[in-house]
C-alpha positions, 0 to 999 in steps of 0.5 A: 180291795176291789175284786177284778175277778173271782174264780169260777167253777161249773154251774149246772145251769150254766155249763159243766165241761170242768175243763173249761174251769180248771185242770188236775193231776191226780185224785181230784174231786169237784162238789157241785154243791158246796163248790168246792174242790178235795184234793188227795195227796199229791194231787193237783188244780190248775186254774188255766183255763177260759174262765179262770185266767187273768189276762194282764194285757186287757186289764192294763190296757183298759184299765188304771191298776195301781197294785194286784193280789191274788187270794186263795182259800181253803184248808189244809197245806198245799204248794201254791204257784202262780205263773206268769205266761207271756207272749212270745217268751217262756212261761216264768213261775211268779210265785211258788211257797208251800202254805197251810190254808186254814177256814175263814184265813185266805192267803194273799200274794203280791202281784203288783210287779205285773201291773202296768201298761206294757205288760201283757200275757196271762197270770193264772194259779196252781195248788197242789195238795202235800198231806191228803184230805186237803179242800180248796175253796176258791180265789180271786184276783183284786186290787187296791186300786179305787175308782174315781167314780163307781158306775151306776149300771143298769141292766137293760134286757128286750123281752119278746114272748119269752116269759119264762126265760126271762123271768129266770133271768132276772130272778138269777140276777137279782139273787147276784144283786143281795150279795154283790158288794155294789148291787145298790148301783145296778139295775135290772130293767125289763123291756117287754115288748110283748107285753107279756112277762109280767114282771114284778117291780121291785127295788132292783127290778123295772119292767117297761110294757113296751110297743113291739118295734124289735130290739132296736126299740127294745134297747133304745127304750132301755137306753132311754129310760136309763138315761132318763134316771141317770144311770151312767152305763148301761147293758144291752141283754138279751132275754134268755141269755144264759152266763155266769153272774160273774159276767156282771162283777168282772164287766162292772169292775172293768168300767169301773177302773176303765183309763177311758170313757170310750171303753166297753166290755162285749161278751163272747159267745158259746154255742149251746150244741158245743159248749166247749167251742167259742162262737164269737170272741167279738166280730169285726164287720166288712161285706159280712159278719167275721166272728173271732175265733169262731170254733177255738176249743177252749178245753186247749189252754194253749188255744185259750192262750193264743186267743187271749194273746191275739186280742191284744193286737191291732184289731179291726175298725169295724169291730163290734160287739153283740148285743147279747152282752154289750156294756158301755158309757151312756154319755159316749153314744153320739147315736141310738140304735138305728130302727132295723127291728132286729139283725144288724142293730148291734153292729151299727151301734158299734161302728157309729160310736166310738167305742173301745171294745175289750173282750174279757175272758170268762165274761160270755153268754151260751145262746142256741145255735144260730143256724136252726134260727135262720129263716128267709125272714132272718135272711130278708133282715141280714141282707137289709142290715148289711146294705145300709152299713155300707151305704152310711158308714166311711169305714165300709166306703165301697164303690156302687158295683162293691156295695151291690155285690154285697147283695148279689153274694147273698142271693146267690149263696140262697139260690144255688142251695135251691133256697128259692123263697130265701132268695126271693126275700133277699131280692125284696130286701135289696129293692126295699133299702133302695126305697131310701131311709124312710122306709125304716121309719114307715115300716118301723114294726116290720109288720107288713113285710113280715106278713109278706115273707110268710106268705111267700113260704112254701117249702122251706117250712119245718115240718114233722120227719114223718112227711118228708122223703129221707130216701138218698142217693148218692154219686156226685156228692162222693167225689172229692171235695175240689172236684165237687167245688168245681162242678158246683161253680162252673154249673152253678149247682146243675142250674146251667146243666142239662138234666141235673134235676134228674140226674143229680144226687139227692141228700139228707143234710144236717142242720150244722151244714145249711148254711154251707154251700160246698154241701148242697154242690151236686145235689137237686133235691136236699132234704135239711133237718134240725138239730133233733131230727125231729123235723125238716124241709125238702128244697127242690132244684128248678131251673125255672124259678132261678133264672127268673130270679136271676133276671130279676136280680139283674134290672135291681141292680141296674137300678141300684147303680143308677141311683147308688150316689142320691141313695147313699147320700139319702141315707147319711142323712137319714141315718142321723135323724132316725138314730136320735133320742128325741126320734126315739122318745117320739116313737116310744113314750 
């Protein structure tokens, strides 16, 4: 038997919201060290949840599954029910029978009825104790099903001066790796960009000392060096992610029956501020970053249910996945990552190879919040990856008017949230891609701009609580919502209002609303702090320097639409030259 998918319980490391894991009726105790459940009489486990349902749909789709069985383990007798809940239909009971579970004797059920192409939904398990003291132990889903070939993975991780991260990742791996039936077929490999994590080889762990040129030639080198000991899929990784390790079994197991080359396995992801609330089930990508089912609370089995069902549908051509999990057939890429140093080099992966992505519940990563991360640098390198998308991609064809506006929307968004030196980034970032591809090339290791933006920055610098002003006054930013949105727009935020510098609200903003326009309407003087408050930075409303931004923003975008035809074409070709292994061989070994 080939095990599709165990049942998975809280890990301390990892996340403890049970309700993420599984449900219960009745007295029902975990124990974190033995993992194991204790069920008093009457009492009741349901494994309808993100991280332990099957989804039928994605795993007869994707895969060549000729029979299906659920194993159960425990002691003691309880009633056992497996439900079957279909899209659009009333949920049916599969299998229902009252079992005596004994140590080291799993009991088996025949799910093989569900197995087949159009038969979708979500299957999921139920014990419910008869007699007291009972203990259940676990489960799984498997098949019989036997693959044509077992994958050879390697498990590429980009490590950039986060050593001790890094050095419990891979540790946690390869602990997995001794007990996972197939763990002679996976490989860790560590690319160490910072040259600093000093990992240790061993015969399931390489580490490669790496030139610093990003993620884009983190993973590249790791797709090199994959390729090159002829490995047959690789993972993209990154350095803290924190998962399941069950992430690697379900994902191996996935390629390994996949029906079609092309198919590949992109992990969610979690915020760690929220571990009950997805962030990204996938994303699609046209004029911005979509992510899927960003804020699902996954506590709401119908939520969980909805979101499993719907990525069964029709999805987006643009649809991507992130490299904090991606995992794919090496001989399906017709293009390397494209040199962005960082931001965007996952999506243009995505959208120049034809991958078929499948998201599988369960398989994620909880990863810090994002929005304490954003910087003008961060902002400078989103702007530039966007551009480019449209510029190579047919998918993301617009007219040279649309394609600037993709520009001129993040620029403003900066500038009306008196983010200045953002927007000044922006602005450089816009007037580098018109630079053509070449610029990649000649600033691969972004040194030199990344000098630059940090000397531009002034303001929008963290700083101790202790320095910044935190007094408040509040009057325009009370009213309601629509007419807050309305003086925003029409006056640009008080810019083209007299007197707005003085008269308008002062505020402190929370990290999770930075990104947010709609907070800093009516407001001349924001003063944003992290997530623990321990620091922040106070922007300030000036006429001045937005309108010179403004103006210099305008003669950019003459410029960009003069020459929009000769740089798109600039780019479709250069965008093949600098995404080819032999560039990147160049370039890197």
């Amino acid at each position: 038997m080939i095990t599709l998918q165990n049942f998975i319980a809280p890990e301390q490391e990892i996340c403890t919201e049970h309700e993420l894991y599984y449900h219960t009726q009745g007295a029902v105790g975990f124990s974190q060290s033995s993992r194991s459940y204790h069920l008093s009489e009457g009492a009741s486990i349901s494994f309808d949840s993100y991280f332990n349902v099957f989804s039928l749909g994605k795993w007869n789709r994707g895969c060549a599954l000729d029979s299906l069985f659920a194993e159960l383990s425990g002691s003691g007798t309880f009633e056992i029910r497996v439900t079957h809940a279909p899209s659009g239909r009333s949920w049916e009971v599969a299998y229902c029978e009252i079992v005596t579970l004994k140590e080291g004797r799993p009991h088996w059920i025949d799910l093989s009825e569900f197995t087949g192409e159009d038969i979708e939904g979500v299957l999921y398990a139920q014990v419910m104790a008869l007699e007291g003291g009972v203990r259940f132990t676990g489960g799984r889903f498997c098949t019989e099903a036997e693959p044509l070939a077992l994958p050879r993975l390697a498990v590429s991780i980009t490590t950039f001066k986060r050593e001790e991260e890094v050095r419990r990742t891979v540790e946690r791996l390869e602990e997995f790796l001794e007990g996972f039936a197939f763990g002679d077929r996976v490989h860790v490999q560590v690319v160490d960009n910072g040259q600093s994590a000093e990992i240790e080889k061993t015969p399931q762990v390489t580490p490669y000392r790496n030139p610093n040129l990003g993620g884009a030639g983190g993973f590249a080198r790791g797709l090199l060096e994959a390729e090159k000991c002829r490995f047959s899929h690789c993972l993209f990784m990154d350095d803290d992610a924190s998962f399941h390790m069950e992430n690697i079994a379900r994902t191996y197991f996935f390629l390994a029956l996949s029906k079609d080359p092309r198919n590949a396995v992109a992990g969610a992801m979690i915020n760690n501020t929220h571990k009950w609330a997805m962030w990204e089930n996938g994303a699609w990508f046209d004029g911005s970053c979509h992510p899927l089912d960003n804020g699902a609370d996954l506590r709401d089995i119908n939520r969980v249910l909805e979101m499993e069902l719907q990525s069964l549908r029709p999805r987006q051509k643009t649809l991507y996945g992130g490299w904090w999990f991606f995992a794919f057939a090496i001989d399906q890429v017709q293009h390397y990552p494209f040199p962005f140093f960082v931001r965007g080099d996952d999506i243009s992966f995505s959208l120049m190879n034809q991958f078929k992505i499948f998201t599988l519940n369960g398989v994620v990563s909880f990863q810090d919040d994002f929005t304490e991360k954003e910087s003008a640098q961060t902002l400078y390198l989103d702007l530039r990856n966007h551009l480019v998308h449209h510029l190579v991609s047919d998918q993301l064809n617009r007219s040279p008017m649309g394609t600037a506006k993709v520009a001129i929307r993040f620029i403003m968004r900066s500038l009306v949230r008196l983010h200045y030196e953002s927007a000044q980034a922006q602005l450089l970032s816009w007037q580098d891609v018109m630079q053509g591809p070449e610029f990649f090339d000649e600033n691969i290791d972004m040194a030199e701009r990344r000098a630059t933006i940090q000397s531009m920055m002034k303001n929008e610098v963290w700083r101790h609580v202790d320095e910044l002003d935190l007094e408040q006054h509040l009057r325009l930013t009370l009213k309601s919502h629509n007419r807050r949105h309305r003086l925003g727009m029409w006056t640009l935020n008080g810019h083209l209002a007299p007197f707005s510098r003085t008269r308008w609200d002062k505020k402190v903003l929370e990290i999770g609303e930075r990104g947010m326009v709609l907070p800093a309407f009516g407001v001349s003087q924001i003063t944003y702090l992290n997530t623990n408050r321990r620091k922040g930075y106070t922007v300030v409303q000036s006429k001045l320097q937005f309108f010179r931004i403004c103006m210099q923003m305008s003669w950019t975008l003459a410029r960009f639409l003069l020459r929009y035809s000769a740089l798109k074409a600039a780019y479709r070709s250069g965008y093949d030259n600098l995404t080819t292994q032999d560039y990147w061989e160049k370039r890197l070994i």
